[in-house]
N, C-alpha and C positions, 0 to 999 in steps of 0.2 A: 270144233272148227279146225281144219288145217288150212295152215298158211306155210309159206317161206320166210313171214313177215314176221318178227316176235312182238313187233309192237301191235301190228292188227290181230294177234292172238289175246295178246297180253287186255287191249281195250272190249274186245270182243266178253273176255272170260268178267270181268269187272262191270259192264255195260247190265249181262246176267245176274252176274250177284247182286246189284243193288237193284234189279228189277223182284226180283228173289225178296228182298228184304221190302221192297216196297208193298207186296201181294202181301207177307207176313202179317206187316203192319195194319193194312186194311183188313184182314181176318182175321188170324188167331191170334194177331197181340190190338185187338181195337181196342182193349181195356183200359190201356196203357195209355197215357197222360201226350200231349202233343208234345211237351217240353222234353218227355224221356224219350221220345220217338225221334227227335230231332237231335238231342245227345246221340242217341245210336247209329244216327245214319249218317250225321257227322265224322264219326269216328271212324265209319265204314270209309267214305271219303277221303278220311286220311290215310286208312291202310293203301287206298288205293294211289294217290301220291305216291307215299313214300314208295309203294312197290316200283312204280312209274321213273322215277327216281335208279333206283335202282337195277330195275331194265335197261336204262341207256346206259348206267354205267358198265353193265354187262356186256353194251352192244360197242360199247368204245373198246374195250377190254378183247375182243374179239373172241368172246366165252363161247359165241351159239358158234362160231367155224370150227371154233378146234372139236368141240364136241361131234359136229358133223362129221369132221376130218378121220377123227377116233373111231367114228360109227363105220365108218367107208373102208378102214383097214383092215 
């Protein structure tokens, strides 16, 4: 996906990965107990917070301009 947005990048790539994990779970890990399914995808969850997290602090921080700024010179 391209955007100018980092946050509609950022929800876009996250939205995928737990759809990703969710196909897994119904196929090749169906063996696997609801409770450890739910441990897992929980945890996925959290990676995606904290990342979430950390993107705004990125976006306060004015990380994605300078970068751009850098790319442009």
């Amino acid at each position: 996906m391209q955007s100018d947005n980092p946050e509609i990048v950022h929800d876009a790539y996250w939205d995928e990965k737990l759809n990703i994990a969710k196909i897994y779970f119904e196929n090749e890990f169906s063996y696997l107990s609801d409770k450890l399914k739910k441990i897992i995808y929980d945890r996925i969850e959290l990676k995606y917070n904290m990342s979430k997290k950390e993107l705004k602090r990125a976006i306060e921080d004015n990380y994605f301009n300078n970068i751009i700024k850098e790319k442009r010179k």
